[in-house]
Gaussian input, Z-matrix of N, CA and C with variables (Angstrom, degrees):
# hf/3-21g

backbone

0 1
 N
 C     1     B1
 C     2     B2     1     A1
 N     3     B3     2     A2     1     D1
 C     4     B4     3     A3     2     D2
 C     5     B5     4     A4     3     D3
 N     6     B6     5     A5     4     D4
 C     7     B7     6     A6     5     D5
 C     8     B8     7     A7     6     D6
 N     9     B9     8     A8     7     D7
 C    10    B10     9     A9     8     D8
 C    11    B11    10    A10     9     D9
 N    12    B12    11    A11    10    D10
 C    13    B13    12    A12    11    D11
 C    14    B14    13    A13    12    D12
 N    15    B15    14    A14    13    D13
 C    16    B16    15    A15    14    D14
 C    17    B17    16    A16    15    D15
 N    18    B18    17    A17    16    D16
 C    19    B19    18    A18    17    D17
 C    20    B20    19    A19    18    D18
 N    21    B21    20    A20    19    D19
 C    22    B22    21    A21    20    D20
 C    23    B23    22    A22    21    D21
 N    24    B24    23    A23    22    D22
 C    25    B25    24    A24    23    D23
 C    26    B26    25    A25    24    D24
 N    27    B27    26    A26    25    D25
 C    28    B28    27    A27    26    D26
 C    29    B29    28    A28    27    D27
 N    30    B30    29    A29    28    D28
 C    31    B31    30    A30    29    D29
 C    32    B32    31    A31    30    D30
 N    33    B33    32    A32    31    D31
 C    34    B34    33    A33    32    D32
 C    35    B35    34    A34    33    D33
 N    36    B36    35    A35    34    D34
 C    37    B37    36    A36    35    D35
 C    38    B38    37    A37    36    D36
 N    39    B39    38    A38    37    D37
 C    40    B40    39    A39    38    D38
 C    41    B41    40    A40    39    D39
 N    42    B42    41    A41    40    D40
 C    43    B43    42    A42    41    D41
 C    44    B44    43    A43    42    D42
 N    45    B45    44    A44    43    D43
 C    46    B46    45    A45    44    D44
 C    47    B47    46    A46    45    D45
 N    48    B48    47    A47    46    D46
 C    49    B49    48    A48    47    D47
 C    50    B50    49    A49    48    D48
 N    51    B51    50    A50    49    D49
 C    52    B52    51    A51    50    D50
 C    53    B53    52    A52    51    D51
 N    54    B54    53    A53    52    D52
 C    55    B55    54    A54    53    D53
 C    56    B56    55    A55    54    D54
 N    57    B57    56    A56    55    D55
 C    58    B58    57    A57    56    D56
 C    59    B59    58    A58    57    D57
 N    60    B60    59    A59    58    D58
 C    61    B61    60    A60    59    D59
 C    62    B62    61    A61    60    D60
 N    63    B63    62    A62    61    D61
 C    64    B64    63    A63    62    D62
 C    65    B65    64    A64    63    D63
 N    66    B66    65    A65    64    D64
 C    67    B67    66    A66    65    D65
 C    68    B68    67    A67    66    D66
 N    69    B69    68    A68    67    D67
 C    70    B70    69    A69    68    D68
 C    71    B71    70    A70    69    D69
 N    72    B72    71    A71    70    D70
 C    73    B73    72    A72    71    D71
 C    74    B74    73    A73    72    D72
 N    75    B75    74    A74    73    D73
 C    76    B76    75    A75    74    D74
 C    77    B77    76    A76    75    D75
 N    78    B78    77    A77    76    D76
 C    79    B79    78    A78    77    D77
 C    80    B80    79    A79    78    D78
 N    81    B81    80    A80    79    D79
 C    82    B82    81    A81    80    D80
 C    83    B83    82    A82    81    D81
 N    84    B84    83    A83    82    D82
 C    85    B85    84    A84    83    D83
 C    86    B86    85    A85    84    D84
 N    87    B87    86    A86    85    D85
 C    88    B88    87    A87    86    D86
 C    89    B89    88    A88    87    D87
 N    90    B90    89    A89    88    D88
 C    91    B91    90    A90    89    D89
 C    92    B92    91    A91    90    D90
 N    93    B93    92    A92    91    D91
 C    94    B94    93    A93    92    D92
 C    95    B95    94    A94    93    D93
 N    96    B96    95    A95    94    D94
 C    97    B97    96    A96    95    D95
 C    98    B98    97    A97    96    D96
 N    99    B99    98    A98    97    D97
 C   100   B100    99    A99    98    D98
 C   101   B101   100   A100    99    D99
 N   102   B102   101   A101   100   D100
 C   103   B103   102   A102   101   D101
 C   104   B104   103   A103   102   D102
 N   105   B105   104   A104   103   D103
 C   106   B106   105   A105   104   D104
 C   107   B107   106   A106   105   D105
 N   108   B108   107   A107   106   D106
 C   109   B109   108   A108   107   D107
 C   110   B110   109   A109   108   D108
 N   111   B111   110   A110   109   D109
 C   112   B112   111   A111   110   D110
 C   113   B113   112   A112   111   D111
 N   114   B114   113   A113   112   D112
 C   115   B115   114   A114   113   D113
 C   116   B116   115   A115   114   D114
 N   117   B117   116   A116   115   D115
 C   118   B118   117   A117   116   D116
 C   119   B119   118   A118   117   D117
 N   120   B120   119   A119   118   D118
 C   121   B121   120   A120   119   D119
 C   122   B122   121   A121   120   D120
 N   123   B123   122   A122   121   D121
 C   124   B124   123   A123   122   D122
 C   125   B125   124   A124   123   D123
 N   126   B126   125   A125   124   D124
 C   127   B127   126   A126   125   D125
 C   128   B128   127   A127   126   D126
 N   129   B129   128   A128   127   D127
 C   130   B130   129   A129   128   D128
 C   131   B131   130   A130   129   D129
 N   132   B132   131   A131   130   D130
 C   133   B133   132   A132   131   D131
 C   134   B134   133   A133   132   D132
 N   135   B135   134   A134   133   D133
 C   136   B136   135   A135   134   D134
 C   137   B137   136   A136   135   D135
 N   138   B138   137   A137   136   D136
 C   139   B139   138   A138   137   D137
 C   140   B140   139   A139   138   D138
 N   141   B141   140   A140   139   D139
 C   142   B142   141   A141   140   D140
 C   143   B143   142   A142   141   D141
 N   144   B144   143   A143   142   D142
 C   145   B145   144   A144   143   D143
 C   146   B146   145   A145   144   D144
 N   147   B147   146   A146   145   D145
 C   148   B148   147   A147   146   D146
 C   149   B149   148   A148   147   D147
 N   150   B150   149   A149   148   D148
 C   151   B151   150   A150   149   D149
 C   152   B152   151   A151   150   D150
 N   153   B153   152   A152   151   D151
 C   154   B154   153   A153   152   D152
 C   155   B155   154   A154   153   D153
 N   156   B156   155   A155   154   D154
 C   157   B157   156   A156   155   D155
 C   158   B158   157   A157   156   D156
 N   159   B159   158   A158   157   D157
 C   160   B160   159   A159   158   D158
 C   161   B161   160   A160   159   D159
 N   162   B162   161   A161   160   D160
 C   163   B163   162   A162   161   D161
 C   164   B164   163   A163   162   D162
 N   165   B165   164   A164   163   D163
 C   166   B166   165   A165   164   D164
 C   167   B167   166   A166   165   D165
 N   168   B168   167   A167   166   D166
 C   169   B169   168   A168   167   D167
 C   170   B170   169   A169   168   D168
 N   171   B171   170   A170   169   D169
 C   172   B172   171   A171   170   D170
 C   173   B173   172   A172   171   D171
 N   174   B174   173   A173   172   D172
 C   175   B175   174   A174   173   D173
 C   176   B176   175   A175   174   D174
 N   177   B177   176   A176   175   D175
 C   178   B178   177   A177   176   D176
 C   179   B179   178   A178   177   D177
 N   180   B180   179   A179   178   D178
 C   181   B181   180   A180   179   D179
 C   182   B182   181   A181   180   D180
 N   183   B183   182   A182   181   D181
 C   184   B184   183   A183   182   D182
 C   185   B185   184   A184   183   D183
 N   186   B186   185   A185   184   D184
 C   187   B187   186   A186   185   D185
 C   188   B188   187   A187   186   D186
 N   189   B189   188   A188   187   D187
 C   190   B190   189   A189   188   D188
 C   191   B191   190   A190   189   D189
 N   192   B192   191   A191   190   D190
 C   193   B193   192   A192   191   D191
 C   194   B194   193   A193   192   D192
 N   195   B195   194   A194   193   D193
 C   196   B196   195   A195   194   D194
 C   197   B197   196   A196   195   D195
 N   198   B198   197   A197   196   D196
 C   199   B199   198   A198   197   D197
 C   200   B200   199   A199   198   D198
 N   201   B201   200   A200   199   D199
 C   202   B202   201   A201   200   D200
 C   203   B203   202   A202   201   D201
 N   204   B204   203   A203   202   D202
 C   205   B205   204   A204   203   D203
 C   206   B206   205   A205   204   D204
 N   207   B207   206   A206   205   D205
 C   208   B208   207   A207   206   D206
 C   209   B209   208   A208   207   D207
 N   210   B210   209   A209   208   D208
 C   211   B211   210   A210   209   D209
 C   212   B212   211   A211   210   D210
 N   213   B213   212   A212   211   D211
 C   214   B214   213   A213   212   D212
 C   215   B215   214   A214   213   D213
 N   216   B216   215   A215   214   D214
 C   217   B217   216   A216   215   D215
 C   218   B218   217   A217   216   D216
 N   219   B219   218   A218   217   D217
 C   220   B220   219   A219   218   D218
 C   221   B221   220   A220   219   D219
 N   222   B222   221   A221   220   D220
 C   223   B223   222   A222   221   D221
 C   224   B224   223   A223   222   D222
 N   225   B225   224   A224   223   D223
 C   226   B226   225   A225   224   D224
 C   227   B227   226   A226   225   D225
 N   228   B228   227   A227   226   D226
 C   229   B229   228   A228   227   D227
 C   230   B230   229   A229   228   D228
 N   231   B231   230   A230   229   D229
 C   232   B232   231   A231   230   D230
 C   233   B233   232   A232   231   D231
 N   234   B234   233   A233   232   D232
 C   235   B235   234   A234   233   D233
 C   236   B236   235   A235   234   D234
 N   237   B237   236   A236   235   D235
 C   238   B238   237   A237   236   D236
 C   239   B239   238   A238   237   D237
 N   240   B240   239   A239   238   D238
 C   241   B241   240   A240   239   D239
 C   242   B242   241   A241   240   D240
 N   243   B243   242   A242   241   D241
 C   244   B244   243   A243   242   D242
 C   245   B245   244   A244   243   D243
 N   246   B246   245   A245   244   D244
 C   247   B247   246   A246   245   D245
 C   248   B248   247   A247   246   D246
 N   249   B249   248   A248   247   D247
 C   250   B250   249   A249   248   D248
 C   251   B251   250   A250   249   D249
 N   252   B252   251   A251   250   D250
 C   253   B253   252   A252   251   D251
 C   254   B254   253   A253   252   D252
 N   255   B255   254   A254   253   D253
 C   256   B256   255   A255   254   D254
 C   257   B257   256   A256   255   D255

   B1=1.4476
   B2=1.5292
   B3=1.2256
   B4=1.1762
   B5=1.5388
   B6=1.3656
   B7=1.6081
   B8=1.4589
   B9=1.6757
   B10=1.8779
   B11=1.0542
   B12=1.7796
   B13=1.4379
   B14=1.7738
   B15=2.0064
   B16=1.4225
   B17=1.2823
   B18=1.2226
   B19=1.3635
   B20=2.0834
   B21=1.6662
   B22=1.3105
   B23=1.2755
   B24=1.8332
   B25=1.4181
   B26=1.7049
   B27=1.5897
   B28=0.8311
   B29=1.9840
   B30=0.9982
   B31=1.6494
   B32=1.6594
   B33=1.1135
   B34=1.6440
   B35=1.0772
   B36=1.3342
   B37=1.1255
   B38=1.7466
   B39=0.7500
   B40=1.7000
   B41=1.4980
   B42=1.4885
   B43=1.8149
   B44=1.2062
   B45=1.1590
   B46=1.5728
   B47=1.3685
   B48=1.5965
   B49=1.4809
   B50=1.3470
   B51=1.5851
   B52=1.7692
   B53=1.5025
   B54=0.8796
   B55=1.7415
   B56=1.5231
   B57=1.5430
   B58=1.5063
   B59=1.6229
   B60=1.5529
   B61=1.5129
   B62=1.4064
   B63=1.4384
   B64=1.5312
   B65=1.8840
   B66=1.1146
   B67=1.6260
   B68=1.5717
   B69=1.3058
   B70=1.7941
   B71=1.4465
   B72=1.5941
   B73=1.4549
   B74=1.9668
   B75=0.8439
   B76=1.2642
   B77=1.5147
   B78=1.3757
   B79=1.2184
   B80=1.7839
   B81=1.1306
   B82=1.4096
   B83=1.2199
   B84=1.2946
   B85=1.5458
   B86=1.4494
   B87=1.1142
   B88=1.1434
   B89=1.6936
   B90=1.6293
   B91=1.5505
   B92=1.5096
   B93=1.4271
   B94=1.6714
   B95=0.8681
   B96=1.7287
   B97=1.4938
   B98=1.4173
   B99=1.3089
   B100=1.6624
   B101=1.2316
   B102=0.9132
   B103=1.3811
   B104=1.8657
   B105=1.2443
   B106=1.4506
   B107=1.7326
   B108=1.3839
   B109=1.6348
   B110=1.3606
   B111=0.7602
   B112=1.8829
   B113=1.1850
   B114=1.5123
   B115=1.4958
   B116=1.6656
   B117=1.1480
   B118=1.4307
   B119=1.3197
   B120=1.4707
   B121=1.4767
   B122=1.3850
   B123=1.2478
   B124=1.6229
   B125=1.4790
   B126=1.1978
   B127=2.1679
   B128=1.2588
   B129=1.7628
   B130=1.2193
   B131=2.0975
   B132=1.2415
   B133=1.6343
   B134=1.1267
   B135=1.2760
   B136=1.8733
   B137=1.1430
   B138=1.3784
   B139=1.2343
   B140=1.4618
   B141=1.4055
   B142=1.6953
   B143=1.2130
   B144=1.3062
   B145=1.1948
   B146=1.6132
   B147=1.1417
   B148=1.3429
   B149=1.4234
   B150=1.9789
   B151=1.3137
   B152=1.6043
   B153=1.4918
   B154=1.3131
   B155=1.6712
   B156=1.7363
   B157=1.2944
   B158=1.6207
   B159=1.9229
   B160=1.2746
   B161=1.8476
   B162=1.1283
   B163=1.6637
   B164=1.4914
   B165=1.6890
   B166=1.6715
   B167=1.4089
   B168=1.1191
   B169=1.4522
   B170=1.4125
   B171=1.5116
   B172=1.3997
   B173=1.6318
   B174=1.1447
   B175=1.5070
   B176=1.6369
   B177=1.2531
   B178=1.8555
   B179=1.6308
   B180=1.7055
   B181=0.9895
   B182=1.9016
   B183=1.2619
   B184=1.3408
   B185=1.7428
   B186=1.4883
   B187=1.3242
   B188=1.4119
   B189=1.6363
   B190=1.3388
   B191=2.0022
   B192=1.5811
   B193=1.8458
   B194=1.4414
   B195=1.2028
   B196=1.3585
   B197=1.6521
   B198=1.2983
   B199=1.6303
   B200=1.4031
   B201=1.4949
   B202=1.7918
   B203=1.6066
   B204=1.4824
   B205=1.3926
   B206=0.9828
   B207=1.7109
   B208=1.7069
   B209=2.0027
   B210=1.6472
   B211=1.8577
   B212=1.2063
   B213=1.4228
   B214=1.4451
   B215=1.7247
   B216=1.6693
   B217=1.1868
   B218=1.1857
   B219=1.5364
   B220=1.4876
   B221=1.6760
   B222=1.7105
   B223=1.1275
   B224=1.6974
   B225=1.2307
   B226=1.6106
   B227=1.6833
   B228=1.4339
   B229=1.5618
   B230=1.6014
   B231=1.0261
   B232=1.5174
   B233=1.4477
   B234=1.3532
   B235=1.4321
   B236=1.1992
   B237=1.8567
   B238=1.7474
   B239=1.2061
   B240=1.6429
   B241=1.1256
   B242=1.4260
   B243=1.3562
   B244=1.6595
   B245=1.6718
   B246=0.7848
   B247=1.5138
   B248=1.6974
   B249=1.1262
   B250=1.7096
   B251=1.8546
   B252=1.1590
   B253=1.3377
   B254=1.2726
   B255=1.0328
   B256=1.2822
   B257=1.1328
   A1=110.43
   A2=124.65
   A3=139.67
   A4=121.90
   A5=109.91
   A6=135.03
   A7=102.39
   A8=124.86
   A9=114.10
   A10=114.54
   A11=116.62
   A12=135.19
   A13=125.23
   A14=98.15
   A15=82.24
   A16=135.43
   A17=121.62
   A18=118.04
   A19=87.96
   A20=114.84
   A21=112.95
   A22=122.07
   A23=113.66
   A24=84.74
   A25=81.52
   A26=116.29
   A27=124.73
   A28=142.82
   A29=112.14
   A30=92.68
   A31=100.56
   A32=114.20
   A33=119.30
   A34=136.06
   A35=152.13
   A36=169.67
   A37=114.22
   A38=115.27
   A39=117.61
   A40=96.01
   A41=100.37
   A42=112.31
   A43=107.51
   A44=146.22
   A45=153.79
   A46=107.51
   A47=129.20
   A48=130.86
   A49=102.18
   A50=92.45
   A51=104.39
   A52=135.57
   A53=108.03
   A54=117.15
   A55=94.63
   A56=122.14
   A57=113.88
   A58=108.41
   A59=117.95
   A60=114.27
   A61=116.25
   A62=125.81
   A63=153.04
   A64=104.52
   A65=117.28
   A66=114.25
   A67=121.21
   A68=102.07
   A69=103.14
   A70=115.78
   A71=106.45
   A72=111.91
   A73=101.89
   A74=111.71
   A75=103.99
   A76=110.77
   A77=125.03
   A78=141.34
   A79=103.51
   A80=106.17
   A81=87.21
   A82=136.71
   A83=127.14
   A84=114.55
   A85=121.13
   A86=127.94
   A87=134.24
   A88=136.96
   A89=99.33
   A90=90.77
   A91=111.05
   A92=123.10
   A93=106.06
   A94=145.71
   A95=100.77
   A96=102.98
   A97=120.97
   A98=95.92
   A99=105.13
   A100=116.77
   A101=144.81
   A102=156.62
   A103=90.58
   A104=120.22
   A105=127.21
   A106=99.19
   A107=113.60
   A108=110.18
   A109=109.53
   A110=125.44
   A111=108.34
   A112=110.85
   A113=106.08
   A114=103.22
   A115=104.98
   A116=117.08
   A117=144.73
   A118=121.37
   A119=108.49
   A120=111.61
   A121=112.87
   A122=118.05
   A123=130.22
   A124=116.26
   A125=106.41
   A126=103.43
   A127=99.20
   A128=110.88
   A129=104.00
   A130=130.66
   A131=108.39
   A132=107.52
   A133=132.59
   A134=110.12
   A135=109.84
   A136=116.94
   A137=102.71
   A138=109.46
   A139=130.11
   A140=98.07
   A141=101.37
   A142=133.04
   A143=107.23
   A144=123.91
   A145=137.85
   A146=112.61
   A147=122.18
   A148=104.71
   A149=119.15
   A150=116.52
   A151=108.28
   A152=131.27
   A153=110.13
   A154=84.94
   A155=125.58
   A156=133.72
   A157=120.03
   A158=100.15
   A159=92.39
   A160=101.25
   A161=117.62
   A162=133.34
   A163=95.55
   A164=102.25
   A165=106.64
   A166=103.58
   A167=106.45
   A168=117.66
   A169=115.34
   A170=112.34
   A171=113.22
   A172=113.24
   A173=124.81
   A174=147.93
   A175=113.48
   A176=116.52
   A177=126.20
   A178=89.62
   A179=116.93
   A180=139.37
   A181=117.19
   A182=105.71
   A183=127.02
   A184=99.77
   A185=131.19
   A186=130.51
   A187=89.98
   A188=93.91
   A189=132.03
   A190=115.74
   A191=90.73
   A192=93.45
   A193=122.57
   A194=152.75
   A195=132.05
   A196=109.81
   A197=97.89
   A198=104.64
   A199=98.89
   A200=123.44
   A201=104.85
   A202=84.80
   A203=129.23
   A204=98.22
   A205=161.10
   A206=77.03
   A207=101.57
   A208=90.13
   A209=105.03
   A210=72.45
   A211=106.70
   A212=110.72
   A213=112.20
   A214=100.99
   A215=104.73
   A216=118.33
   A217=127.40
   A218=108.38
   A219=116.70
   A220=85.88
   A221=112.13
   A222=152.59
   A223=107.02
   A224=114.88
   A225=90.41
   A226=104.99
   A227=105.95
   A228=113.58
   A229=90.76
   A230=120.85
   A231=136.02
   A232=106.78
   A233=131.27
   A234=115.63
   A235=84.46
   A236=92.61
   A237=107.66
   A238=99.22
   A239=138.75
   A240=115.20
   A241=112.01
   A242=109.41
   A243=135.38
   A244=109.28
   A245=126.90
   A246=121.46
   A247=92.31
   A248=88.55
   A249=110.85
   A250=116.96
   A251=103.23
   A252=105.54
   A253=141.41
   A254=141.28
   A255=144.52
   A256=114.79
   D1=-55.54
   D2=168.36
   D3=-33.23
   D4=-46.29
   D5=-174.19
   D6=-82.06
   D7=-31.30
   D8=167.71
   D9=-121.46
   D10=32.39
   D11=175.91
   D12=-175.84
   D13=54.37
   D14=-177.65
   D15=-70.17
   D16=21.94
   D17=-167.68
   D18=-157.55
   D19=125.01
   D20=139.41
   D21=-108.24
   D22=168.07
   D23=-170.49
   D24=-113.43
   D25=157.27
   D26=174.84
   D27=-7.90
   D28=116.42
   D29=-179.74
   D30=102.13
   D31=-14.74
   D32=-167.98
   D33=-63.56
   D34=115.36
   D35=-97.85
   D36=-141.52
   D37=112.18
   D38=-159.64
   D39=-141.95
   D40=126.20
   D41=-169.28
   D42=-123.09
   D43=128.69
   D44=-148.22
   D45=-126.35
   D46=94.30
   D47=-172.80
   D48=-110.39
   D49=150.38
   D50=163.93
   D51=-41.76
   D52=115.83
   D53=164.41
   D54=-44.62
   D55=123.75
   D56=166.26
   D57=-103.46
   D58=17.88
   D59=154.73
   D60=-111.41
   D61=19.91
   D62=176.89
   D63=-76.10
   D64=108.33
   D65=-171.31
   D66=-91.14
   D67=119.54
   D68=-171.36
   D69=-50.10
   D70=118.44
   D71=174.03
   D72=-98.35
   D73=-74.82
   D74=-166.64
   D75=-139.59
   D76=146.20
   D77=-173.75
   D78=-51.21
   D79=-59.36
   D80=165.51
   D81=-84.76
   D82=0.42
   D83=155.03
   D84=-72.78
   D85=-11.72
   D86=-161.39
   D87=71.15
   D88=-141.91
   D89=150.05
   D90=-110.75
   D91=-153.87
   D92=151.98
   D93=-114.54
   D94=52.44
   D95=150.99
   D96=-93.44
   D97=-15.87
   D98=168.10
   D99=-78.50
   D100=-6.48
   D101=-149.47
   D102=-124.73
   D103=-32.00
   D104=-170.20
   D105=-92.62
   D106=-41.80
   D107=153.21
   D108=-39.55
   D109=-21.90
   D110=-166.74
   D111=-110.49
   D112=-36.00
   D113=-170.55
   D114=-74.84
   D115=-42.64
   D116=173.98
   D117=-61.05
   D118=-11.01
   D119=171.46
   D120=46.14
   D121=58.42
   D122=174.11
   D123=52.47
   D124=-85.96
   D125=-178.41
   D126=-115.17
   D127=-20.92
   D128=-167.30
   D129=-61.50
   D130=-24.25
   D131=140.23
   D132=-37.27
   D133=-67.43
   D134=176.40
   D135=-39.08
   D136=-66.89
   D137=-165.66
   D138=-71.18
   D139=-12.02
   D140=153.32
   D141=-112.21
   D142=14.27
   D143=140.68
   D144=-74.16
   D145=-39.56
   D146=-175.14
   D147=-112.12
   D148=5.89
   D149=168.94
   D150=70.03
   D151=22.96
   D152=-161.54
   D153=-146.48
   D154=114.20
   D155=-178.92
   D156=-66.48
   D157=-15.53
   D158=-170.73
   D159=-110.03
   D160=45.64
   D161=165.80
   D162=-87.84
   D163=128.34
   D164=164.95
   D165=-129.50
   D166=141.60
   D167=-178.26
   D168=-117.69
   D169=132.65
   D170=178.83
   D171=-112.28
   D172=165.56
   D173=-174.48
   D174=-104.09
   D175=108.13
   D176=157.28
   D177=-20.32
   D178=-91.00
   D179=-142.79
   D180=-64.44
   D181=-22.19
   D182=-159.04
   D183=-98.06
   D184=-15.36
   D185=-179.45
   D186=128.24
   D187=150.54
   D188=148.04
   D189=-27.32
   D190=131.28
   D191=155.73
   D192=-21.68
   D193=118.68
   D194=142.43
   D195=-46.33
   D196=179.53
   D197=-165.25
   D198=-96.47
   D199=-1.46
   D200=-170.98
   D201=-92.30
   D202=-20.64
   D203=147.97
   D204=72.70
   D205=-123.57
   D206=-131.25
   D207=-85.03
   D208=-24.04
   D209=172.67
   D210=-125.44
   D211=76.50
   D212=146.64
   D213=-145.32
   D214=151.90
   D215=175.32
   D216=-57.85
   D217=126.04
   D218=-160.82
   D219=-100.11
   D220=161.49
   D221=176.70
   D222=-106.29
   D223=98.16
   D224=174.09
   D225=-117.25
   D226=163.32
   D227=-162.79
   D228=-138.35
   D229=138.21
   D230=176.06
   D231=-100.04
   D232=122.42
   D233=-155.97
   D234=-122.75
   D235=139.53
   D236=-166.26
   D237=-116.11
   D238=137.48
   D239=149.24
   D240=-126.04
   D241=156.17
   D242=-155.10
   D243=-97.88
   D244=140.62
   D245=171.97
   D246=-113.76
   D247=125.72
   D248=-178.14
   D249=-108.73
   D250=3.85
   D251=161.95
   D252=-49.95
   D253=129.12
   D254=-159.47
   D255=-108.71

């Protein structure tokens, strides 16, 4: 996050979408942005990451933008995940 967003500015809005080369395992895992809900503990990453309580973060998988929104600049992050197996 840091590396295609070192700096947010306050209040900031960061939206977490599907990898569309990410391969469907199961209905309930989702894709991974749902999978990035969990690991990520909802906003709670951002915001201790970037030190700032009023960062909200939304989910591909979890619903649509709300409408308050719609005018402020969104952050979007394509969530990758790696298989690190050896």
């Amino acid at each position: 996050m840091k590396q295609q967003y070192p700096t947010l500015p306050e209040g900031a809005v960061v939206y977490f979408k599907n990898d569309p080369n990410y391969p469907f395992i199961a209905e309930d895992w989702g894709g991974s942005s749902k999978q990035a809900f969990f690991i990520l503990s909802g906003d709670n990453a951002a915001q201790l990451l970037y030190k700032d309580n009023s960062i909200r973060s939304y989910y591909e998988d979890l619903g649509s933008l709300p409408e308050e929104v719609d005018n402020k600049e969104v952050y979007p992050f394509v969530v990758e995940i790696y298989d690190r197996t050896p």
